[in-house]
C-alpha positions as CSV (number, residue, x, y, z in Angstrom):
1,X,-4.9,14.1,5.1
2,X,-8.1,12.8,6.1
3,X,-10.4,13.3,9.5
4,X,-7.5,15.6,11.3
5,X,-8.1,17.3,14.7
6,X,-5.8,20.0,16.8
7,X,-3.0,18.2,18.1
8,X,-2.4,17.9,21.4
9,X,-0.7,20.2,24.0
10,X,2.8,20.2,24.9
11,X,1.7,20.5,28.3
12,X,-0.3,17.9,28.3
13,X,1.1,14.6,30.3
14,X,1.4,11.6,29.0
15,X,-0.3,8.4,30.4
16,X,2.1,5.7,29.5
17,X,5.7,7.5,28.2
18,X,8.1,9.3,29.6
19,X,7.8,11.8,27.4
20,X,6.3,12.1,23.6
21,X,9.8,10.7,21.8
22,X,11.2,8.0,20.2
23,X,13.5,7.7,23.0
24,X,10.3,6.9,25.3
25,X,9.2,4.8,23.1
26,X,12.6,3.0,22.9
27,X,12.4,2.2,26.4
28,X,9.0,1.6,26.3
29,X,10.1,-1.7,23.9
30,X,12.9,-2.4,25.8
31,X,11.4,-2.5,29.1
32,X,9.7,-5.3,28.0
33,X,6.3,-3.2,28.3
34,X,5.2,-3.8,24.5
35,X,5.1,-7.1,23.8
36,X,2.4,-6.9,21.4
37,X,2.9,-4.4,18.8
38,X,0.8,-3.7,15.6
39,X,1.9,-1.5,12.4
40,X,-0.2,-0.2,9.8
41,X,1.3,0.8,6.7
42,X,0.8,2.5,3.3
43,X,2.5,3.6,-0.1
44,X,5.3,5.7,1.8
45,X,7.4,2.2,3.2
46,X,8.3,1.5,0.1
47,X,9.0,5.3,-1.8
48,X,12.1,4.2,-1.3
49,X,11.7,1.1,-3.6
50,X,11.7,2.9,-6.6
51,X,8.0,1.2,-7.4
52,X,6.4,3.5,-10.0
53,X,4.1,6.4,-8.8
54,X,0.4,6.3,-9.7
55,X,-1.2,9.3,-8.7
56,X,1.1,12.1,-8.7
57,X,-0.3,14.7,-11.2
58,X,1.0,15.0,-14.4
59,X,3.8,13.0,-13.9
60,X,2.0,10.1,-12.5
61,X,1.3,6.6,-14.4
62,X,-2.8,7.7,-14.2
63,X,-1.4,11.0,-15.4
64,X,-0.2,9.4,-18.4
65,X,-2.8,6.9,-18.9
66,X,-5.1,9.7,-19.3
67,X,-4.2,10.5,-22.1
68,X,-4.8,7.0,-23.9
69,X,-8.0,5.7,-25.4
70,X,-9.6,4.9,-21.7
71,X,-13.4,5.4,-19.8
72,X,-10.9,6.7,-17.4
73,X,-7.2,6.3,-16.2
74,X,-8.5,3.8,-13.3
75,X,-9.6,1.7,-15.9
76,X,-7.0,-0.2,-16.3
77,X,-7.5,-2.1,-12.4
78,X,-11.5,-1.6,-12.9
79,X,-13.1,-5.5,-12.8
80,X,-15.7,-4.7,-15.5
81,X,-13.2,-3.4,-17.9
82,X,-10.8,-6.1,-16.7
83,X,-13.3,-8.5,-18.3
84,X,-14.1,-6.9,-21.0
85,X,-10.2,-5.7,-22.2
86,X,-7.8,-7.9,-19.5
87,X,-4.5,-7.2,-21.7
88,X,-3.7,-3.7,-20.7
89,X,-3.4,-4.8,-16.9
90,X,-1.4,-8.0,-18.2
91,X,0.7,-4.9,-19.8
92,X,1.5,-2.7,-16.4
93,X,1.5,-5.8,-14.5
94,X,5.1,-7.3,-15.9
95,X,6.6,-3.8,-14.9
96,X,4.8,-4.2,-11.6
97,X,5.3,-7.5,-10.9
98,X,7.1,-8.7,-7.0
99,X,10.6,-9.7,-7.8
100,X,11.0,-6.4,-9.8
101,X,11.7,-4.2,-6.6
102,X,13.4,-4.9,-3.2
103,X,12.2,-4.3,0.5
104,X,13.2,-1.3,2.1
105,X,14.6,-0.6,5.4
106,X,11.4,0.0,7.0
107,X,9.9,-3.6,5.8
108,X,13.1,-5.2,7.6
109,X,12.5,-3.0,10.4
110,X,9.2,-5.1,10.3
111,X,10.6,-8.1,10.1
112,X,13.1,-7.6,12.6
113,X,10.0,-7.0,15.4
114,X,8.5,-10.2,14.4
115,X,11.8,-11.8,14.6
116,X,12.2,-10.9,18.3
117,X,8.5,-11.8,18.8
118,X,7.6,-8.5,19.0
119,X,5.1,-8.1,16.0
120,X,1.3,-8.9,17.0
121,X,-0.3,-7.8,13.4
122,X,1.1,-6.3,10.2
123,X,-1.9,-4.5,8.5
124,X,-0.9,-2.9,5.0
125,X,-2.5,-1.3,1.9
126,X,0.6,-1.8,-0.1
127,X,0.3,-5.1,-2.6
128,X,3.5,-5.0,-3.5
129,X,4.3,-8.1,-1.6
130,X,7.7,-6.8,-0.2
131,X,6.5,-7.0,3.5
132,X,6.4,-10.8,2.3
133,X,10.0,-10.5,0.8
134,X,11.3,-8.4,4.1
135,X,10.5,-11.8,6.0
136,X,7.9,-11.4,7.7
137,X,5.8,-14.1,8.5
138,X,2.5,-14.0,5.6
139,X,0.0,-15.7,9.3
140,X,1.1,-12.1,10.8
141,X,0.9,-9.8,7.7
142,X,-3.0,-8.6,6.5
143,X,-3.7,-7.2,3.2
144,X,-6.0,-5.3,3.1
145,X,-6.3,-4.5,-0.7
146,X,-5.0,-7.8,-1.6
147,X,-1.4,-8.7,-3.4
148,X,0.3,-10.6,-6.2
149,X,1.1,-13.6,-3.7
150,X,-2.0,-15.2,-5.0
151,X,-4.1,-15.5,-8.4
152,X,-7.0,-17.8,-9.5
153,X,-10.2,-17.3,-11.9
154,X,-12.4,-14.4,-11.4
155,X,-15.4,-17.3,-12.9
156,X,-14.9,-20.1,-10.6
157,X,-12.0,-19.2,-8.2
158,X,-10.4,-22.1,-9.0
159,X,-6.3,-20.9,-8.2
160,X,-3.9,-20.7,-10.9
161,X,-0.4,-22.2,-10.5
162,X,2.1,-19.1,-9.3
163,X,4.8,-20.4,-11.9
164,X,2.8,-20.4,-14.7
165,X,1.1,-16.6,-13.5
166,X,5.0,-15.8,-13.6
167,X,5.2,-16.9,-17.0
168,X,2.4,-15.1,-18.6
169,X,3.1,-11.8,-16.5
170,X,6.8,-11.9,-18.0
171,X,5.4,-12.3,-21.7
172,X,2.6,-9.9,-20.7
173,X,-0.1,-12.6,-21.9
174,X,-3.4,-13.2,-20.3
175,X,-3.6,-16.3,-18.6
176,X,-6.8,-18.4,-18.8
177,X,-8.3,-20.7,-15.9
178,X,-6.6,-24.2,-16.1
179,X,-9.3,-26.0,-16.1
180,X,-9.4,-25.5,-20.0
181,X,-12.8,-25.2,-22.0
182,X,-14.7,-26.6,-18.7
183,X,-14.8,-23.0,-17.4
184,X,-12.3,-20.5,-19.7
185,X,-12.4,-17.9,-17.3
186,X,-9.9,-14.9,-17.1
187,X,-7.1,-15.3,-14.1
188,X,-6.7,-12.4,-12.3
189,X,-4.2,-11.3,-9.3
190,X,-5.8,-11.3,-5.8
191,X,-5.4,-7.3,-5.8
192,X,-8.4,-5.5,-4.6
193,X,-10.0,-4.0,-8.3
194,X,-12.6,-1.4,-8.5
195,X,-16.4,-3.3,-8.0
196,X,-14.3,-5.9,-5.8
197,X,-14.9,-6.9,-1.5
198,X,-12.0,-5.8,0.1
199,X,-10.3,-9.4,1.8
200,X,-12.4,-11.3,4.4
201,X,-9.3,-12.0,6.7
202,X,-9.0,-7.6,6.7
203,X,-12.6,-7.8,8.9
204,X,-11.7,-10.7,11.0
205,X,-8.4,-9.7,12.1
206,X,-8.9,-6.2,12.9
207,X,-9.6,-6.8,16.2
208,X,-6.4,-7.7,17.5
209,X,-5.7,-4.5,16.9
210,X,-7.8,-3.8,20.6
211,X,-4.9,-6.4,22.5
212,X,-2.1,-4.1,21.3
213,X,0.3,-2.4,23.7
214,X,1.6,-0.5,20.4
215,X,1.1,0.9,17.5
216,X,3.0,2.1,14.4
217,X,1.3,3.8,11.3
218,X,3.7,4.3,9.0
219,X,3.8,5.9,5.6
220,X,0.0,6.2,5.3
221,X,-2.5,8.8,4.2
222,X,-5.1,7.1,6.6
223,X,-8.4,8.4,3.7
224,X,-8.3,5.4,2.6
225,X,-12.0,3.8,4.8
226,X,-12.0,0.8,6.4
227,X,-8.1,0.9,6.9
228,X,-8.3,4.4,8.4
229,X,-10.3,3.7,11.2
230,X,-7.7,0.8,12.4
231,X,-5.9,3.6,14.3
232,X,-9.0,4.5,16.4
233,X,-8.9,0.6,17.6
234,X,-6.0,1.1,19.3
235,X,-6.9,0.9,23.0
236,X,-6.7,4.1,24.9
237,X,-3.6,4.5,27.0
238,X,-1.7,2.7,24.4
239,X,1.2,4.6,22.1
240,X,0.6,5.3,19.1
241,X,4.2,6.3,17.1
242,X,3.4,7.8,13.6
243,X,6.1,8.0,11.0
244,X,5.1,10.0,7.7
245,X,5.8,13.1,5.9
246,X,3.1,15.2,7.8
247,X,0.4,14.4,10.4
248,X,-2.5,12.0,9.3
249,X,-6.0,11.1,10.9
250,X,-6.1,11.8,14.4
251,X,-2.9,11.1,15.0
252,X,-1.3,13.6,17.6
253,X,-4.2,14.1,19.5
254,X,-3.9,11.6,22.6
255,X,-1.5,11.8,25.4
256,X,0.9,9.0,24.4
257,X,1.1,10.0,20.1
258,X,4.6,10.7,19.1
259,X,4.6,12.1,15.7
260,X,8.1,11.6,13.6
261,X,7.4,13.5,10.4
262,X,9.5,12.8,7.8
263,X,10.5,9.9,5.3
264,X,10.2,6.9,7.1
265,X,13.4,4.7,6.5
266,X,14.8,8.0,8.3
267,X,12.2,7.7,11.3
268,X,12.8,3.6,11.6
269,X,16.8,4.5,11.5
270,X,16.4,6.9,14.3
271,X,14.3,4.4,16.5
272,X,16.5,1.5,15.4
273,X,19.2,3.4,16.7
274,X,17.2,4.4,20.0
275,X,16.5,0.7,20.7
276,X,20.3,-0.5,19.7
277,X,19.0,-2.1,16.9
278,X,20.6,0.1,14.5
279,X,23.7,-1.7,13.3
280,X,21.4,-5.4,13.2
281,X,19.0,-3.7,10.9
282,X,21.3,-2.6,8.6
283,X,23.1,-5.4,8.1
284,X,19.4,-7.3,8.0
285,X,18.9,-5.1,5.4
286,X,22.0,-5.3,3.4
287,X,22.1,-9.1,3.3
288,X,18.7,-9.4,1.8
289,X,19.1,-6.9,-0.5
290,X,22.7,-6.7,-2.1
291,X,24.9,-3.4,-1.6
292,X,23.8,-2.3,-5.1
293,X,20.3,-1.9,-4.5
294,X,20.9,-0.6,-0.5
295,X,23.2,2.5,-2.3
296,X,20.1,2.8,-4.9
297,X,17.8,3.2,-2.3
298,X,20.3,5.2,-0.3
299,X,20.8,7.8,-3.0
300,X,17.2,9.3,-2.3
301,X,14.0,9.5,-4.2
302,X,14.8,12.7,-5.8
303,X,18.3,11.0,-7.6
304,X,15.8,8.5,-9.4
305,X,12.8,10.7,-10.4
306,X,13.9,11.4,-14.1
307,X,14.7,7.0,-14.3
308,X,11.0,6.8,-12.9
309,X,9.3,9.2,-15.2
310,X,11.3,7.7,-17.9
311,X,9.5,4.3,-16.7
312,X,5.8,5.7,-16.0
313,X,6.3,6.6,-19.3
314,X,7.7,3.7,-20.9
315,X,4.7,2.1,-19.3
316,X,1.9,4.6,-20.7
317,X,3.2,4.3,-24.2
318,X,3.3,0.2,-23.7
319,X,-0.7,0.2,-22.6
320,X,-1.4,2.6,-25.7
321,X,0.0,0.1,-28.1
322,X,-2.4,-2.9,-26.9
323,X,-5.1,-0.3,-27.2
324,X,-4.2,0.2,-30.6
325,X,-4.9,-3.6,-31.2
326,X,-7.9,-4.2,-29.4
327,X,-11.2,-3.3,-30.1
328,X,-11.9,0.2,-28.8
329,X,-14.3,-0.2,-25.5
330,X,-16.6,2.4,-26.1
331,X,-17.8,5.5,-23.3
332,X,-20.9,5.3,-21.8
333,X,-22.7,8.7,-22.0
334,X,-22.4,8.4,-18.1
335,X,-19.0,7.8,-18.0
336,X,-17.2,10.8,-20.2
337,X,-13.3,10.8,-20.3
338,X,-12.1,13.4,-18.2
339,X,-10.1,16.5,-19.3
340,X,-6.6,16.6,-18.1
341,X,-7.5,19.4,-16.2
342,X,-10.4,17.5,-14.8
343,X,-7.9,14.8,-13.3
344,X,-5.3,17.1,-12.2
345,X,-8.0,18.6,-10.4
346,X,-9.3,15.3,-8.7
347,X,-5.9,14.1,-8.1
348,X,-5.1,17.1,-6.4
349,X,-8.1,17.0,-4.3
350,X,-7.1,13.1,-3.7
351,X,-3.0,13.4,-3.0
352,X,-1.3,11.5,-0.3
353,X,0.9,14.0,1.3
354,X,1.9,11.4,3.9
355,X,3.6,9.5,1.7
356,X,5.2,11.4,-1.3
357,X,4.1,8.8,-3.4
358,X,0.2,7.7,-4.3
359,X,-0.4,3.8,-4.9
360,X,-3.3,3.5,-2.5
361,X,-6.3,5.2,-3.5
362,X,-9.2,6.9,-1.2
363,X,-12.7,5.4,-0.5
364,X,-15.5,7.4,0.6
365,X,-15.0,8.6,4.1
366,X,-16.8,7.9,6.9
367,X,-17.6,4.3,8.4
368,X,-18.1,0.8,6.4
369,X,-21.2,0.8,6.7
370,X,-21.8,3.6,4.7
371,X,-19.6,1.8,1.5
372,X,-21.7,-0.1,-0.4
373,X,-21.7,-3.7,0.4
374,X,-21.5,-7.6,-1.6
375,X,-22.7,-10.6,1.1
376,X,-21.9,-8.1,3.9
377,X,-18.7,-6.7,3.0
378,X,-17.5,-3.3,1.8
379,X,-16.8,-3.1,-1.4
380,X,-14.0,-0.8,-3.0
381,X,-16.1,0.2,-6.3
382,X,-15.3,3.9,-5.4
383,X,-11.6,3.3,-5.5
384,X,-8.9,1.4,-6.2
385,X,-6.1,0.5,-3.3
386,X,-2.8,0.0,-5.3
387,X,0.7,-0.3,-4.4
């Protein structure tokens, strides 16, 4: 749960709330005393989504991919074998694709601060694009492992037309730099791949984070380093409100933390309905996505898991066909496959109980300086943030 200390005493004041509760928080926004609020979020805003799980063990799509002719399950999203064996991404990607899923209630919660001029800076690992699909305004939304709004050659950078990307995702063919012969170079999503610098925009924005008057993290595991330190940029004095299935980072350990464990469309339901929000975000939310899918996503996680395993699958057995037809890429006596024991291990040791779902793996702990670096910026070669 990454870099957790003892959380604070009941007894102890606050400095800026009432009291440690939504309510306080509630009239905190409607007091007109937050004007500037910034939300950091991960895998768990969009469980609800139905987007396939990566990491879980054995049930999980690396799970799966594990057992396929791979150096390794991450493979698959690793920029050297990218450009050595591209069509097994091309593959997951169609399945993965934006338009393929729907926002949840917690994006349009999102959306619904910035459309009262309340959001200051949307930071999220998730590159699903679905913040973008909630509405919210892509000058106010940072992300920090990249997305599929964007694609050009990983040669010469030149960017590739998003209908066309469209095009050769749906037939799951890989599309070539459109500048022909002159260059030829693979196209690739702007998602953050193994051996790739996380976005510049992720370093230059991060301190807005310090003109906050506060802060949501929601549906985070907060291991994954830079993002995890954003919390402790929060000024002191400022509330932070955490909404996640258990207590991440150092969260709960200042005077004005307010912890609301559990799923978060719950959590953003019960604050909606703190600030009087509740019946405009539902009907927000039911516009944009259809009564069909709200009732989908309303049935709960646990009504869908066979449909998803049944998909994870689907997509395992799609990859291991395209590996069949391509040239085997060969192990490097450095780089053994790993048992399935072996990767239930490391999975295990590398869950995200925050969020009951994994899409966003962990870097090395510890500060960005200590990652290894490209032109000055930290490089995610030791992990892969996803979904």
């Amino acid at each position: 749960m990454g870099q957790e200390s003892s959380v604070i005493s009941d007894d102890t004041p606050t400095e800026t709330l009432r009291e440690r509760s939504l309510a306080a928080v509630a009239e905190y926004i409607t007091s007109g005393k937050a004007k500037r609020i910034v939300v950091m979020t991960g895998a768990g805003i969009s469980t609800a989504a139905g987007i396939p799980d990566f990491r879980s063990p054995e049930t999980g799509l690396y799970a799966n991919l594990a057992k396929l002719n791979l150096p390794r399950p991450e493979s698959v999203f690793d920029l050297l074998f990218f450009k050595e064996n591209p069509k097994p991404f091309y593959v997951l990607a169609k399945d993965l694709y934006p338009g393929n899923f729907h926002p949840t209630i917690s994006h349009v919660f999102i959306s619904l601060l910035a459309k009262k001029g309340l959001l200051h800076q949307l930071y999220t690992q998730n590159i699903d694009c679905l913040e973008r699909a909630a509405g919210i305004p892509p000058e106010l939304i940072v992300e920090a492992h990249g997305s599929f709004a964007n694609q050009r050659c990983i040669e010469c950078k030149t960017p590739f037309p998003a209908d066309r990307m469209r095009e050769h995702v749906a037939r799951a063919e890989v599309p070539r730099c459109i500048r022909g012969a002159e260059c030829g170079g693979l196209v690739k999503p702007d998602i953050v791949f193994f051996h790739e610098a996380l976005p510049m925009l992720f370093y230059e924005r991060k301190d807005l984070i310090s003109s906050a008057d506060l802060a949501l993290v929601m549906g985070t595991s907060l291991q994954v380093h830079p993002f995890a330190s954003l919390p402790n940029y929060v000024p002191e004095g400022v509330p932070r409100v955490l909404f996640n299935l258990e207590r991440v980072g150092g969260l709960g350990t200042q005077a004005d933390d307010v912890l609301e464990l559990g799923d978060c469309d719950t959590g953003v339901r019960k604050l909606a309905d703190q600030l009087g929000w509740r019946e405009e975000l539902e009907k927000e939310w039911r516009d944009l996505i259809g009564e069909e899918e709200a009732l989908k996503q309303l049935t709960g996680a646990w009504k869908r898991a066979e449909e998803l395993q049944d998909e994870v699958e689907k997509l395992a057995d799609e990859v291991e066909e395209v590996l069949k037809m391509d040239s085997p890429v060969p192990r490097t006596p450095e780089e053994p496959a790993e048992s399935e024991e072996r990767v239930k291990e490391r999975d295990d040791t590398k869950a995200e109980p925050g969020t009951g779902t994994k899409k966003v793996e962990e870097m090395p702990t510890g500060s960005s300086e200590e990652i290894p670096k490209q032109n000055g910026v930290a490089l995610s070669d030791k992990t892969l943030p996803l979904l």
